[in-house]
C-alpha positions in Angstrom: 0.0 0.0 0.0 1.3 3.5 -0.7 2.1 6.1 2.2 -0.9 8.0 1.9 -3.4 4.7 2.4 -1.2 3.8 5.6 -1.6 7.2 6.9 -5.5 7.1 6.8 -5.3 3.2 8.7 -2.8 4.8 11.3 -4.6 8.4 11.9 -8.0 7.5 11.7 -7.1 4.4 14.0 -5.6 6.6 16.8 -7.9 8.9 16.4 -10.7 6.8 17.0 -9.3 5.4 19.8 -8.8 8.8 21.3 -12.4 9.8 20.6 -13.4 6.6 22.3 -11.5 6.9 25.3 -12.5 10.8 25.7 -16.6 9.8 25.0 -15.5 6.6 27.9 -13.9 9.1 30.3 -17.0 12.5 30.3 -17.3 14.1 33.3 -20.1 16.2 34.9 -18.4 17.7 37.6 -15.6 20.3 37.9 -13.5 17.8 40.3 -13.1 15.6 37.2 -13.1 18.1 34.3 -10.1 19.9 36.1 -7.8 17.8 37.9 -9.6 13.9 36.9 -10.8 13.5 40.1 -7.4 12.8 41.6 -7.0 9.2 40.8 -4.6 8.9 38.0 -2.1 6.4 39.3 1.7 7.6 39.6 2.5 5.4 36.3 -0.7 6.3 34.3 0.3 10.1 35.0 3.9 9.7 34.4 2.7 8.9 30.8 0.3 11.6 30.7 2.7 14.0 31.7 5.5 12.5 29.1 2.7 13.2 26.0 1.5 16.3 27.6 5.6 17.4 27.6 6.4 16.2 24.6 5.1 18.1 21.9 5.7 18.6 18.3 8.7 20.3 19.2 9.5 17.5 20.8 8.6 15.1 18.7 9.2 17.2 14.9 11.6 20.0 15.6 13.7 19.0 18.6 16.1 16.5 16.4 15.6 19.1 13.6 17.1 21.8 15.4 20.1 19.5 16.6 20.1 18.4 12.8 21.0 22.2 11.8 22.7 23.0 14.8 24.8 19.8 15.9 26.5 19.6 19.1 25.1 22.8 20.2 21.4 21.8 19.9 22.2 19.7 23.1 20.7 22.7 24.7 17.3 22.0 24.3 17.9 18.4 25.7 19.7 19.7 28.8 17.2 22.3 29.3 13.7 20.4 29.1 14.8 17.1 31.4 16.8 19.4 33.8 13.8 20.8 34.4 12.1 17.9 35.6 14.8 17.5 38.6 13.6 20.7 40.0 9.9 20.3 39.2 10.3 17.0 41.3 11.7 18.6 43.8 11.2 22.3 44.2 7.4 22.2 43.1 5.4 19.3 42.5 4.8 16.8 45.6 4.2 21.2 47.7 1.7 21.7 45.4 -0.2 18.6 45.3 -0.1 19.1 48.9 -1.7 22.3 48.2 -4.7 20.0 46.6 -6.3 22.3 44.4 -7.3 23.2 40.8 -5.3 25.9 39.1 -1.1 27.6 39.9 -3.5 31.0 40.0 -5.4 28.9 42.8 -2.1 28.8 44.7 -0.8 31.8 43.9 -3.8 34.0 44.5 -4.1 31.9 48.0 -0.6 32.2 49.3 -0.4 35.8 48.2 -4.0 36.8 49.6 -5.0 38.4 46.9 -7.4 38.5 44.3 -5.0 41.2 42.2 -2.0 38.3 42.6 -4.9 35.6 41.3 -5.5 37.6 38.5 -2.0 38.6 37.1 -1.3 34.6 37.5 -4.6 33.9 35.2 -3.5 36.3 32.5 0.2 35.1 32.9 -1.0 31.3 32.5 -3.4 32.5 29.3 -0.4 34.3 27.9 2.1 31.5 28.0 -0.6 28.8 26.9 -1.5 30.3 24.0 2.4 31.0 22.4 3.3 27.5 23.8 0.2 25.9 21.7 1.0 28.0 18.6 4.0 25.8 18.2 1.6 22.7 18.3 -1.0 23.7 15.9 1.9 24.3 13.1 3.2 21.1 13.6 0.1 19.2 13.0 -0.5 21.5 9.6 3.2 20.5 9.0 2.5 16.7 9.4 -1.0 17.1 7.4 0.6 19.0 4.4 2.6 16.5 3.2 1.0 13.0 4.4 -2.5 13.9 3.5 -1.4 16.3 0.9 -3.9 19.2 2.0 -3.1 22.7 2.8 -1.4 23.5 6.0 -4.6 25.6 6.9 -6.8 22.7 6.5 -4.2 20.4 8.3 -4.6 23.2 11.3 -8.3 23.2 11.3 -8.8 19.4 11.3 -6.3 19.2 14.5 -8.9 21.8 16.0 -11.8 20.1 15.8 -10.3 16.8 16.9 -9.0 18.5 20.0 -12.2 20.2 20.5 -14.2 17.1 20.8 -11.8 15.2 23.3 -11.0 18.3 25.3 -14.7 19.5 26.0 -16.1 15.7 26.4 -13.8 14.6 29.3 -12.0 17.5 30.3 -8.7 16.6 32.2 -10.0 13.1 32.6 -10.4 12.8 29.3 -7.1 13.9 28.6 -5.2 12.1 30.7 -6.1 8.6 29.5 -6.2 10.1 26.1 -2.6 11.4 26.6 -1.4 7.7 28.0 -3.0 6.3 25.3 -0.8 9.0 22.4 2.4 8.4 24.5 2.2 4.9 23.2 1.9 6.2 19.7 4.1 8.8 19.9 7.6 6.9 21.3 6.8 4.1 18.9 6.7 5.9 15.7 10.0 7.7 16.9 11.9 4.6 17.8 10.7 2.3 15.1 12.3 4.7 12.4 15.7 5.3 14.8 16.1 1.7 15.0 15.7 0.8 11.4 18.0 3.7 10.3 20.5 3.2 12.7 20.8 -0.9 11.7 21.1 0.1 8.1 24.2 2.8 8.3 25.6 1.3 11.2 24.6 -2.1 12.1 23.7 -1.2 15.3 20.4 -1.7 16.9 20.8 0.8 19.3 20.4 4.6 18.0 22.6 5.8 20.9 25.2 3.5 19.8 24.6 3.7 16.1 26.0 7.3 16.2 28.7 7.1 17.5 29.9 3.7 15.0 31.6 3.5 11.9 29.1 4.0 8.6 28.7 0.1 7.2 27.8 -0.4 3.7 27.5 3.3 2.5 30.4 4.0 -0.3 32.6 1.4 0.1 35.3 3.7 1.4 37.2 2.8 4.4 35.4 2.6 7.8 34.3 6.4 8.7 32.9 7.2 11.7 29.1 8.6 11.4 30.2 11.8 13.5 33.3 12.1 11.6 32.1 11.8 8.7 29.4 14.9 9.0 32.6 17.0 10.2 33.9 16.3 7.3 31.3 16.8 5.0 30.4 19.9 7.0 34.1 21.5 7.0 33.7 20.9 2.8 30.9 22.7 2.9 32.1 25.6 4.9 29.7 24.7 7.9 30.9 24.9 11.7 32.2 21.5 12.6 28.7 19.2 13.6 30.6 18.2 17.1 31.5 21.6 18.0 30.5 22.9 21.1 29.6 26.7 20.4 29.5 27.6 16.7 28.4 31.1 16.7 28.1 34.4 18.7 24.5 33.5 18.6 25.3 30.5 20.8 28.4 31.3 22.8 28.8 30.2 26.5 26.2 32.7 28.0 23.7 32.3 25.4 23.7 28.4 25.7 23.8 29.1 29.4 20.9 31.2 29.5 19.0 29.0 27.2 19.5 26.2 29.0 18.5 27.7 31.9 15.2 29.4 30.7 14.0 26.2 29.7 15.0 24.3 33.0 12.8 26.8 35.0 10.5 27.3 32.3 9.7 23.6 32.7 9.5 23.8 36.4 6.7 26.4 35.9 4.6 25.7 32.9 1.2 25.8 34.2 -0.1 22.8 32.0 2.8 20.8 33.6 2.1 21.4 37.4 -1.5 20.7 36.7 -0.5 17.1 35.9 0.3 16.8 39.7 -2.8 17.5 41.2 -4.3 14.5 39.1 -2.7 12.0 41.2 -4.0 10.7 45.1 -1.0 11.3 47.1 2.4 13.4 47.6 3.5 10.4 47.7 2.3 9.6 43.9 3.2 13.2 42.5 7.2 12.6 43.2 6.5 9.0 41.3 4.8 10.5 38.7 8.3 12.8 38.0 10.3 10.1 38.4 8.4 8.1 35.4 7.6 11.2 33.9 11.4 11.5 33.2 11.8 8.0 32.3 9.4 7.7 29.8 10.9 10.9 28.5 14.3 10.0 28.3 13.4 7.3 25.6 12.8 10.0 23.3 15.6 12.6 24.3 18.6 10.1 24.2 16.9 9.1 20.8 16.4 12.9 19.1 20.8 13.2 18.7 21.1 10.0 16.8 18.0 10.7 14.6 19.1 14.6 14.2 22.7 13.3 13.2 21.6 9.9 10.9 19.0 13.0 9.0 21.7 15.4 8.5 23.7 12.7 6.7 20.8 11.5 4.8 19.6 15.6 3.7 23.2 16.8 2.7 24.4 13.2 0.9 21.1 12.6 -0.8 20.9 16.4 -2.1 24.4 17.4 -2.9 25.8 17.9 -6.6 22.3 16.4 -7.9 20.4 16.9 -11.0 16.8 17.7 -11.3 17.1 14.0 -12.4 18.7 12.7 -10.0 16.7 14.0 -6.9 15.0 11.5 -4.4 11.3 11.2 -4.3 11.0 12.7 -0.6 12.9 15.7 -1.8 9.4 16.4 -4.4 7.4 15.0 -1.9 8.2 17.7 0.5 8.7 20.3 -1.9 5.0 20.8 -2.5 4.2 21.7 1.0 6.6 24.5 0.5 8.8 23.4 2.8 12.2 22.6 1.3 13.0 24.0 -2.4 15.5 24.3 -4.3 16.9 27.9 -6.3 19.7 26.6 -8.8 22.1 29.1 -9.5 21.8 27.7 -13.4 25.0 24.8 -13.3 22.0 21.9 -13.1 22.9 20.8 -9.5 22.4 21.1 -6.0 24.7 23.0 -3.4 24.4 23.0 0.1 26.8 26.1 1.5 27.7 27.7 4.0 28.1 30.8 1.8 25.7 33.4 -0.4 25.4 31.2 -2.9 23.3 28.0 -0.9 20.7 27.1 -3.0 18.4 24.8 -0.6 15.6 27.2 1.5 12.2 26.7 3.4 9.3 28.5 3.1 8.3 29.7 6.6 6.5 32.9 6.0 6.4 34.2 2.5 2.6 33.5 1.2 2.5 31.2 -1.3 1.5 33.3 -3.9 4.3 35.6 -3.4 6.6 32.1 -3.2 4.9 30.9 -6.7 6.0 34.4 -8.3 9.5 34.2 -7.1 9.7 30.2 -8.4 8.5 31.2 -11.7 11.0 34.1 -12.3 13.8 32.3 -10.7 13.2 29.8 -13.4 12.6 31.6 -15.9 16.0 33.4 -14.7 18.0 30.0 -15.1 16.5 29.1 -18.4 17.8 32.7 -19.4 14.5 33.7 -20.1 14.9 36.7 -18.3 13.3 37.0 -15.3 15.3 37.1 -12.0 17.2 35.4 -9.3 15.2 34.5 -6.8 17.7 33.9 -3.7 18.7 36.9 -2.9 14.9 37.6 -2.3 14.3 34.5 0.0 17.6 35.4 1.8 15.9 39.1 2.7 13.1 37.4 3.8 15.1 35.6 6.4 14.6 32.4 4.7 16.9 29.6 4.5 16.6 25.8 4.8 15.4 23.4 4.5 12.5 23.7 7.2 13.6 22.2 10.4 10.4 21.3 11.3 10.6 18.6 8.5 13.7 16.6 9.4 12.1 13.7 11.5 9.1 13.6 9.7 11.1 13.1 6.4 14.1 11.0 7.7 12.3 7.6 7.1 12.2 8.3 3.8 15.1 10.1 3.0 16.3 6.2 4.0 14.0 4.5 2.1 11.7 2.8 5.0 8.7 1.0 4.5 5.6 3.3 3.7 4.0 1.6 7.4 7.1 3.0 9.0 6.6 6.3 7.0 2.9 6.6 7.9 3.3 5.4 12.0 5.6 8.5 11.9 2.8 11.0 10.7 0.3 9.4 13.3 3.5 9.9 15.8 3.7 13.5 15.2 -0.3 14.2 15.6 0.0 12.5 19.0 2.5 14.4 20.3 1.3 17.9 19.3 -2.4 17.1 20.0 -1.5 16.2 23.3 0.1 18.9 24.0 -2.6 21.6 22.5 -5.3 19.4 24.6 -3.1 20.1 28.1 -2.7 23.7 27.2 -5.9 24.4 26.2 -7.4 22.9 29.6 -5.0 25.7 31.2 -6.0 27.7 29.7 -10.4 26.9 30.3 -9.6 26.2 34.0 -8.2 30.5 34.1 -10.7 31.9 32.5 -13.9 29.3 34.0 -12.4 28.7 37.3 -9.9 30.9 38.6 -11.9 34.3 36.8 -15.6 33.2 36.9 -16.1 31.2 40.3 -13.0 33.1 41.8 -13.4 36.3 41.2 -16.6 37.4 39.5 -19.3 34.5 40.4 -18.4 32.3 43.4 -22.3 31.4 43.5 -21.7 30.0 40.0 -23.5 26.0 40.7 -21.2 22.7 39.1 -23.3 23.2 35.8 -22.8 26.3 34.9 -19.2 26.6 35.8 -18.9 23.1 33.4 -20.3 25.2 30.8 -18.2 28.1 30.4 -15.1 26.0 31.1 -16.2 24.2 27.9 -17.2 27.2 26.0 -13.9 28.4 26.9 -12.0 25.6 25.4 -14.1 26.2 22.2 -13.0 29.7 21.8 -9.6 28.7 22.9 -9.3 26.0 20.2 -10.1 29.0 17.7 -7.2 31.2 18.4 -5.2 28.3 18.8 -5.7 27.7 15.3 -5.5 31.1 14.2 -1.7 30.8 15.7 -1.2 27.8 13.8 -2.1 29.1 10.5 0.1 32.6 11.0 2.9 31.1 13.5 5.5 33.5 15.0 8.2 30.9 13.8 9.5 27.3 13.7 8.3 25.2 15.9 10.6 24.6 18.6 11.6 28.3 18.9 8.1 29.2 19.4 8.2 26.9 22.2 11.2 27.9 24.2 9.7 31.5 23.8 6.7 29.9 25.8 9.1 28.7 28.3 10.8 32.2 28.9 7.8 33.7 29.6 7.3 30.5 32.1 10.5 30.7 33.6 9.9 34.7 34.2 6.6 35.1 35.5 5.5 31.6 37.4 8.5 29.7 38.7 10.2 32.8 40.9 6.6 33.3 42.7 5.5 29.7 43.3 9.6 28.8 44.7 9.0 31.9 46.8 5.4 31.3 48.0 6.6 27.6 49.5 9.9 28.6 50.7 9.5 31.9 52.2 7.0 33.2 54.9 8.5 36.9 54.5 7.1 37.6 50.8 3.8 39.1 50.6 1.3 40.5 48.0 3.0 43.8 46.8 6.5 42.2 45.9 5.0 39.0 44.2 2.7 40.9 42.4 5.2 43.4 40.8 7.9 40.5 40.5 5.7 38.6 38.0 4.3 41.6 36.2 7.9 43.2 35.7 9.1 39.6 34.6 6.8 38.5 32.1 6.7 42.3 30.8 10.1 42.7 30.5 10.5 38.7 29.0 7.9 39.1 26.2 8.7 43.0 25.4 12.5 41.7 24.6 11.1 38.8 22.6 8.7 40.5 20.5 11.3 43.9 20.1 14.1 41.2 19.2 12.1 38.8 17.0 9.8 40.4 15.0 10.9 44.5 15.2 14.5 44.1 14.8 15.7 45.1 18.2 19.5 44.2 18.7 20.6 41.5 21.4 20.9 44.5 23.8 21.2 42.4 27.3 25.1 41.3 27.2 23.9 39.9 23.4 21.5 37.5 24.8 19.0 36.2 22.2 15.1 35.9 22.3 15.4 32.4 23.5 17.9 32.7 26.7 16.1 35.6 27.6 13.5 34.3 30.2 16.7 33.9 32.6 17.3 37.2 32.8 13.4 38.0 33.4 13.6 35.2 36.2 16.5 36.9 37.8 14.4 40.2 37.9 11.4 38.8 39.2 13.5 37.1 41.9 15.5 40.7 42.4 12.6 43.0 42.4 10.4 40.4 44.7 13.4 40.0 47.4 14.0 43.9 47.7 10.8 44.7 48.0 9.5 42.3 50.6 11.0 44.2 54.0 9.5 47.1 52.3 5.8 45.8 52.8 3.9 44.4 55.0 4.4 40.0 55.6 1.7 37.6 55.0 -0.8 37.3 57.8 -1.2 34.2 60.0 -3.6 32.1 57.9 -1.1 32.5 54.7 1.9 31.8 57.2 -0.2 28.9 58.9 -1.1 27.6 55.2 2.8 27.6 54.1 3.9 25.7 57.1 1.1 23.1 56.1 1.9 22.7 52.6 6.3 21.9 53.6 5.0 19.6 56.5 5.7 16.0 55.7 3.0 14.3 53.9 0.4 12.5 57.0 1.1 15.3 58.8 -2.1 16.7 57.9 -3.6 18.1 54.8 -3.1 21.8 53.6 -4.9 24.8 54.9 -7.3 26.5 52.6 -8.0 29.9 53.1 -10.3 32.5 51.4 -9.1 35.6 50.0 -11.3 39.1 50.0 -12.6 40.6 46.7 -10.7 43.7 45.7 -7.2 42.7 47.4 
């Protein structure tokens, strides 16, 4: 059967099965629509929680940016399972002793303070909606070229199928929908890894396959994989693939800062602390880390062998070609618009280094406007007139090929079986649709929950409070998708911009609120405002309006350190200038840090208007 017919089987099959479980799982109260009733075992969650982390940028752009990046890619890995070690232990088991809802429940508690509640809401909103922008594009991505429709109509089918699961079972739903797409997701990643890796290597391990000598590729003597792609790479005038920082973009601050960013960002993420109040126990929330991170790590110490086994595949399977000669992926993917190729008029295909690279991505240009620059390029080559169309695509900041193709192509760039092909597209869907479901529930549960019952109806009965946390989701799924279809960038970027704003805002004020009985309302509030407002101005002025690298040249992607260092700053200084938290916030502090048995949390109300 051809790749498209295994594609339907393997899509509409796992999406059935997530319909089913979500239509199994309904709630009708808020207990389960929010946190599942708090009976998700430690294992069940831990899987949850890896589907619900791992997203498309995970899943699609992760091994591409280590693909285009090499050794210094290892940043993202570093970054998003360090940040499980201090969810585990800074965050999680304090919260679920807590034992409610929402982070805006905890923070507007432990500040006492409807003002703190509501700055927490929007902060949550905020981060949500860039982190799910990253997820929408990547199922357009995987639906442009394994369904052959638009992106736009990729995005909008991922929307309603989201929609239905999301609304029907809420976070109940979710969760056993997510355990279910975990399954999917880390089999259609290591299927491919394992096939590749035996046929250039011999090895059945990925991890092992990288680092051995190339078996059966030219019939030269034994090369090492890594050694060969310095090679090829120092031919081409690329920085070498193993070398540690390879630009000013990525010296040793940047890919500290980075690092860092998306450590804490991880740490405070409100659609990952959530995950812990699904489970019985403290007991059972420091279990659910610990298989959180395991079932993750099968996926990160896979992404460096699959980014490395692609980047040998893309640059021997392209370079010095004729239109002739060209694989079939390579025209596959160049109808989605993703990869192309400008000839400079010699007939063949150059990766460089230099001005004269000839291999880009579309990933903003409309189509039309990419059509019109194709056709006079060509006609430019055929010395028809016309024009050269790089120079254009280089303006617009385009260069390639996309990196949010890499894994999604790699099994055919080595010539898999079309099941293997299709179990990847159905891999990709799982990851980013199980993401999009998590952040969208963050996103209902602030605006149903922590605005409408908290703050403006606390009258409102189970029913009705059901009812505008579904609406909610509805009109979430909408801009959602209206992100997907005008992203803000690659995937994976999008992302760690998510996790800046994360790492400024959230994690400073929830470390703070468990660990220190001197910070009150005034500080807290002012630290997370003046640290999300500072993250996202920088990001926004750097990335889109041209704004240099003005902090010490950090980028848009290390930045959330430096907002997390302000909110911690600004917080600290100003607590002896205003007044401490009163005895019931001190008395609920000391009852969240005792140990767990020691009696459960004290919940305390908070007056309108503080």
């Amino acid at each position: 059967m051809s790749v498209m017919s295994w594609t339907y089987i393997f899509v509409g099959l796992s999406f059935a099965l997530y319909l089913v479980i979500a239509w199994v799982s309904r709630v009708r109260d808020t207990g389960g629509f929010y946190v599942a009733g708090r009976g998700v075992p430690a294992i069940a969650n831990g899987m949850a929680t890896g589907a619900d982390w791992m997203s498309a940028a995970s899943f699609i752009s992760m091994a591409g940016l280590i693909s285009a990046m090499g050794y210094a890619g290892g940043v993202y890995l570093m970054g998003w399972t360090g940040g499980y070690v201090l969810l585990a232990l800074l965050i999680a088991p304090y919260l679920r002793k807590y034992g409610q809802f929402t982070v805006p429940d905890f923070i507007g508690d432990r500040y006492a303070s409807q003002t703190a509640r509501l700055v927490a809401v929007v902060c949550a909103v905020f981060v949500s909606f860039v982190y799910v922008a990253g997820q929408m594009r990547g199922v357009g991505v995987v639906f442009s070229r394994f369904l052959e429709v638009d992106i736009n109509v990729g995005v909008l089918i991922g929307m309603a199928i989201v929609f239905v699961y999301a609304t029907l079972g809420g976070m109940k739903g979710i969760t056993w929908t997510q355990v279910a797409q975990y399954w999917v997701l880390i089999t259609a990643y290591l299927i491919p890894a394992i096939a590749i890796s035996i046929r250039l290597t011999g090895q059945p391990l990925p991890q092992v396959g990288m680092g051995s000598e190339l078996v059966g590729v030219d019939g030269s003597a034994a090369t090492h994989l890594l050694a060969k792609l310095d090679q090829i790479h120092a031919d081409l005038g690329f920085a070498s693939y193993t070398a540690a920082f390879t630009s000013e973009k990525w010296d040793r601050l940047n890919v500290l800062c980075v690092t860092l960013a998306l450590m804490v960002g991880t740490a405070g993420l409100p659609h990952v602390i959530v995950r812990f109040y699904t489970v019985k126990s403290v007991s059972a929330a420091r279990w659910s880390a610990f298989w959180a991170l395991l079932f993750i790590a099968l996926l990160y110490l896979t992404a460096p062998a699959t980014a490395a086994f692609a980047r040998y595949y893309m640059i021997e399977g392209l370079q010095g070609k004729t239109a002739q000669e060209l694989p079939g992926w390579f025209e596959n993917w160049r109808r989605t618009g993703l990869i192309m190729w400008l000839d400079d008029g010699d007939g063949k295909v150059r990766f460089s280094a230099r001005d004269d690279n000839e291999i880009f991505r579309n990933g903003k240009l409309p189509r039309a406007e990419l059509d019109t620059i194709m056709l006079e390029h060509q006609k430019w080559v055929d010395g028809a007139g016309g024009s050269d169309g790089r120079p254009k695509m280089k303006a617009a900041g385009l260069s390639g090929p996309d990196r949010d193709i890499i894994v999604l192509a790699t099994p055919e760039m080595a010539e898999l079986s079309a099941w293997i092909i299709a179990l990847v597209a159905a891999g990709g869907l799982a990851a980013a649709l199980s993401t999009a479901s998590g952040l969208l529930l963050v996103v209902s549960s602030g605006v149903a929950h922590d605005l409408y019952y908290r703050l403006i109806n606390p009258e409102a009965s189970e029913a009705t409070r059901l009812m505008i946390g579904r609406t909610t989701i509805g009109l979430a799924v909408v801009v959602a998708g209206i992100f997907g279809i005008y992203p803000p960038g690659f995937v994976a970027e999008v992302v760690a911009f998510a996790f800046g704003l994360a790492a400024a805002s959230f994690f400073p004020i929830i470390v703070l609120g468990i660990f220190s009985k001197r910070v009150g309302t005034v500080p807290a509030v002012v630290g997370m405002v003046v640290g999300i407002a500072f993250t996202a101005a920088y990001i926004i002025g750097n990335r889109f309006f041209g704004m240099p690298a003005w902090c010490f040249g950090i980028g848009a992607q290390g930045i959330g350190t430096v907002g997390m260092l302000i909110n911690f700053a600004l917080t600290l200084l100003l607590a002896p200038l205003f007044p401490p938290p009163d005895k019931d916030v001190i008395a609920l502090i000391e009852s969240v840090r005792e140990p767990e048995g020691a009696g459960p949390a004290v919940e305390i109300e908070t007056a309108p208007g503080h």
